[in-house]
C-alpha positions as CSV (number, residue, x, y, z in Angstrom):
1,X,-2.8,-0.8,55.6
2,X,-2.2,3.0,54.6
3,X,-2.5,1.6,51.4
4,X,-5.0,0.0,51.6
5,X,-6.9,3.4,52.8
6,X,-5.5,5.5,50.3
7,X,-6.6,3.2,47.5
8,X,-10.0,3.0,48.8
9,X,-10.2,6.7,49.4
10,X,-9.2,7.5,46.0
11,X,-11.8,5.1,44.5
12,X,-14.4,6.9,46.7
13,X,-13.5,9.9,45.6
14,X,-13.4,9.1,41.8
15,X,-17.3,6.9,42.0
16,X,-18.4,10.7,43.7
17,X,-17.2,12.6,40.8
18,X,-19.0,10.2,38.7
19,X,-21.9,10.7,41.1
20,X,-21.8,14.1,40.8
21,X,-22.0,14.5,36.6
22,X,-25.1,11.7,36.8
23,X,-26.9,14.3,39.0
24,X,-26.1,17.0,37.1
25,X,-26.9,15.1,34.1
26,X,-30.7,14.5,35.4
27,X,-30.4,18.4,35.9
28,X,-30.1,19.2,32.2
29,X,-32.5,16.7,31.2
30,X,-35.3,17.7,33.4
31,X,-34.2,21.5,31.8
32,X,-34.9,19.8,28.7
33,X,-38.1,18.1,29.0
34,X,-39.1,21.7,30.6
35,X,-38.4,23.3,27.5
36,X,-40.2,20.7,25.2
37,X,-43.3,20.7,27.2
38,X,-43.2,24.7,26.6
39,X,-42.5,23.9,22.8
40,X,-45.2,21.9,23.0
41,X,-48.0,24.5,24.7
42,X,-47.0,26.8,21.5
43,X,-48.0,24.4,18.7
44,X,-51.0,23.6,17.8
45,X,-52.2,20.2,18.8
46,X,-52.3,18.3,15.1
47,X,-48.8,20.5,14.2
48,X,-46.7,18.5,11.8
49,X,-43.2,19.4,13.0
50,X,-39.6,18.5,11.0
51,X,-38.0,15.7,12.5
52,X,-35.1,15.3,10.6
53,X,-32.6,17.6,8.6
54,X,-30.7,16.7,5.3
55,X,-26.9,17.3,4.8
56,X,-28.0,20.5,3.0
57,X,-29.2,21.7,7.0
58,X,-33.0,21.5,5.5
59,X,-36.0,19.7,6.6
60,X,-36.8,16.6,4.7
61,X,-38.9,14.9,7.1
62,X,-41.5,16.0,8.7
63,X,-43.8,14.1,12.2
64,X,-45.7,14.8,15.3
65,X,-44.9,16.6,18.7
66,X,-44.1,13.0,20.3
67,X,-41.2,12.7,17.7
68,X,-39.8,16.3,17.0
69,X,-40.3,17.0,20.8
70,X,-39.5,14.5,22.8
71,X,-37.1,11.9,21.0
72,X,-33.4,14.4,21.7
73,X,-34.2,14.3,26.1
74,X,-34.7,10.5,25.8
75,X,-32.3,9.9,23.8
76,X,-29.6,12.2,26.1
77,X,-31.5,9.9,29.0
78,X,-30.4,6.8,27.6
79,X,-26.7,8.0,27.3
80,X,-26.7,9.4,30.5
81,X,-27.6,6.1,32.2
82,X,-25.3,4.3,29.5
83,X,-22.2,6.4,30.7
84,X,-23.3,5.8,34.3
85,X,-23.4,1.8,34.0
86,X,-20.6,1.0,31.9
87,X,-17.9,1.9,35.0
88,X,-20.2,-0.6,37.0
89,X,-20.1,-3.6,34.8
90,X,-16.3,-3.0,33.2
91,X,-14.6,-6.2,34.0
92,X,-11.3,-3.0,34.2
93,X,-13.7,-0.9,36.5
94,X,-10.4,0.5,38.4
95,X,-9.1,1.4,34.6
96,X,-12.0,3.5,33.8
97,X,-12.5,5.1,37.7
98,X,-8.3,5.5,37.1
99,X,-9.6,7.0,33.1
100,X,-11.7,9.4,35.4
101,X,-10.7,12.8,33.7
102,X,-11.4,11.6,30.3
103,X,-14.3,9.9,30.9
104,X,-16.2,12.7,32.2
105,X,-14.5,14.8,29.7
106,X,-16.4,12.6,27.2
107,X,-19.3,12.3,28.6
108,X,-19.8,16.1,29.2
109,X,-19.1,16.6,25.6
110,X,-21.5,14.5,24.3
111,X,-24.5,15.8,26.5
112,X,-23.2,19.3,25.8
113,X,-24.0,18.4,22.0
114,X,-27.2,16.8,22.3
115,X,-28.6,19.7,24.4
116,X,-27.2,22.6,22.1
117,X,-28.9,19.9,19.1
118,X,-32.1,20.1,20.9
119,X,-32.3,23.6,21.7
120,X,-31.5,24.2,17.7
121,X,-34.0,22.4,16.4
122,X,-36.6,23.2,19.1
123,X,-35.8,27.2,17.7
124,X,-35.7,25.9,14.3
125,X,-39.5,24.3,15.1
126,X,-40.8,27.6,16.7
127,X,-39.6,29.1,13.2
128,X,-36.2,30.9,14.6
129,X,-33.6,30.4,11.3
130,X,-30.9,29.2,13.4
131,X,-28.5,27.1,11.4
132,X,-28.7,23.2,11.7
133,X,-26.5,22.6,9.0
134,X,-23.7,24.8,10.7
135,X,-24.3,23.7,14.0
136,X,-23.8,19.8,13.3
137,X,-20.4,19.6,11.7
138,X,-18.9,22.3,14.5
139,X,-20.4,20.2,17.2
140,X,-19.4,17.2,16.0
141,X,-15.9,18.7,15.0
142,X,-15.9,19.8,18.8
143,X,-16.6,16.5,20.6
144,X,-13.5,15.3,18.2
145,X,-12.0,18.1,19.5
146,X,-12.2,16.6,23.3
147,X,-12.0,13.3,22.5
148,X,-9.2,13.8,21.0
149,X,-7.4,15.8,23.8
150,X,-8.2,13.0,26.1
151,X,-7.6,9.7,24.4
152,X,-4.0,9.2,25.5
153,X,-5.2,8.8,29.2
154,X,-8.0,6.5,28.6
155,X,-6.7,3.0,30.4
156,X,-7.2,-0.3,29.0
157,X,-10.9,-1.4,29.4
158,X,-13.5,-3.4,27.6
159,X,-16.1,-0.4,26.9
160,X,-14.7,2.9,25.8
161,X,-11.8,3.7,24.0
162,X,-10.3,2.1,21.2
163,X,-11.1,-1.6,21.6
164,X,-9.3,-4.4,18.5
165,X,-8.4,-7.8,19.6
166,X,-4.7,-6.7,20.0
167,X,-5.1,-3.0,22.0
168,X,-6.7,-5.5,24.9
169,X,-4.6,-8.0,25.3
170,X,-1.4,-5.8,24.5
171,X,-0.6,-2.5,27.3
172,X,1.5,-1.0,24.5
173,X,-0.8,-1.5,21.7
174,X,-3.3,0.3,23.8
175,X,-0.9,3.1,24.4
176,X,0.4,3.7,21.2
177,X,-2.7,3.2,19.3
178,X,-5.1,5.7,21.6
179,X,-2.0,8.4,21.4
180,X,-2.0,8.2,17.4
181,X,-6.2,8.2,17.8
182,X,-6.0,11.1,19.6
183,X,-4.1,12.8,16.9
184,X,-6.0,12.2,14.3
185,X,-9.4,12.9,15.9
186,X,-7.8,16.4,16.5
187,X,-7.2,16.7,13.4
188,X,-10.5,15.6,11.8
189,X,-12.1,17.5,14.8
190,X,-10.3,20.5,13.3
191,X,-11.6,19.8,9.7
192,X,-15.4,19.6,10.9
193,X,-15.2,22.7,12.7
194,X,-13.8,24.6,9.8
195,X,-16.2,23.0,7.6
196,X,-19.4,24.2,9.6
197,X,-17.8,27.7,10.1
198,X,-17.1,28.6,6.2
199,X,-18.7,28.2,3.2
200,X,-18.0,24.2,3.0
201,X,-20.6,23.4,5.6
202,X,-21.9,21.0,2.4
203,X,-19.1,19.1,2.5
204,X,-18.8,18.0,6.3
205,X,-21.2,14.8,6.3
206,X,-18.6,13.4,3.6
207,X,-15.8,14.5,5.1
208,X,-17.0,12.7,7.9
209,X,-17.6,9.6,6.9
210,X,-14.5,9.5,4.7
211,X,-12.3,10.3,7.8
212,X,-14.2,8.0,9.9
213,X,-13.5,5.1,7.9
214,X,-10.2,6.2,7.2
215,X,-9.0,6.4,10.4
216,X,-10.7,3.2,11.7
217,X,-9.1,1.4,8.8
218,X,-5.9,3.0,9.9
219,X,-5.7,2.1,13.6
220,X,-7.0,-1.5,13.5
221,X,-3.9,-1.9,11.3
222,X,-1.6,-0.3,13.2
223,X,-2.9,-2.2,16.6
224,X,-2.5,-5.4,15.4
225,X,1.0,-4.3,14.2
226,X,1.9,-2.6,17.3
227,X,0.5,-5.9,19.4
228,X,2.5,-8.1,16.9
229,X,6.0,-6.3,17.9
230,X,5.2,-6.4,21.7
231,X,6.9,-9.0,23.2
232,X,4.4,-8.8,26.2
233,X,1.4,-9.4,24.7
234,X,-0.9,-12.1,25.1
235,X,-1.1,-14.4,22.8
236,X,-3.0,-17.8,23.9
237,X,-4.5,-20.1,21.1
């Protein structure tokens, strides 16, 4: 029965901390809408506005208020409400709540980009010269950063981590693959960053893809290797 209690208690506790980053989330969304309708009231009604940024950190397409203005807080809406439901439809629900840490340290992350994104480009649409080509790769190299730091705790689950056929249907594949993961998003996390900060902020969007791929291509192998030597693995036909 004490059990029992504690077990419920602890899932209480970890659905409130959930809870909690949801509200806070709607906070910096209504923060962000706030400051696109002000953006808004200091353009001209027919202004044609960049919308999107080359490698290079330069415009190269430009669009309307709708678009420039609007699309980043709908697009940090949708994740928000993404990040809330995936711990309710989970078939491993108790592996993400027990993944709490992580979870919200991804999530925050994430936001935390999208919102420094938006305020960069809303600047760079007022006509402030503040660095989209810089800010990118260090923000991106940041949430690697975090991910990174937290992937070893993920727990097994169908929607966030590192999902192959063998990491869920073998513990140790799961284990062993999300600790090398976590490595290696470090260390590309750590290349981005320095990229954005120095004079090779031309480079990053390559680098980025290359060690993307790389590192997926990497890990599926090593999973399946990893699920191959577990003698605990599933392995129905």
């Amino acid at each position: 029965m004490e059990s029992s209690t504690k077990s419920r208690t602890e899932t209480a506790g970890r659905t409130a901390g959930i809870s909690s980053l949801l509200i806070a989330s709607g906070v910096v969304a209504i923060l962000m809408f706030a400051l696109s309708g002000w953006a808004w009231l200091q353009l001209p009604g027919d202004a044609s506005i960049p919308v999107h940024w080359g490698i290079d950190g330069q415009p190269d397409r430009y669009g309307g208020k709708w678009e420039g203005l609007l699309l980043m807080p709908l697009i940090f809406v949708g994740i928000t409400v993404l990040f809330a439901f995936i711990p309710r439809i989970d078939p491993r629900r108790g592996n993400i709540l027990n993944s709490q840490g992580a979870y919200q340290a991804v999530w925050w992350v994430m936001l935390l980009f999208l919102t420094g994104l938006h305020l960069t480009l809303i600047l760079n649409i007022l006509g402030y010269n503040v660095s989209v080509g810089r800010f990118v790769p260090v923000g991106i190299g940041l949430m690697f950063l975090v991910i990174g730091r937290y992937m070893g705790r993920i727990r097994s689950n169908f929607m966030f981590g590192i999902r192959t056929p063998w990491t869920l249907t073998s513990e140790l594949s799961w284990q062993k693959t999300h600790l090398w993961g976590g490595r290696l998003f470090l260390l590309l996390g750590a290349l981005l960053m320095a990229a954005g900060l120095f004079p090779l902020s031309r480079f990053w969007f390559g680098l980025l893809m290359g060690g993307v791929l790389l590192m997926v291509a990497g890990l599926f192998v090593y999973s399946y290797r990893v699920w191959k030597e577990d003698p605990n693995a599933s392995r129905q036909e």
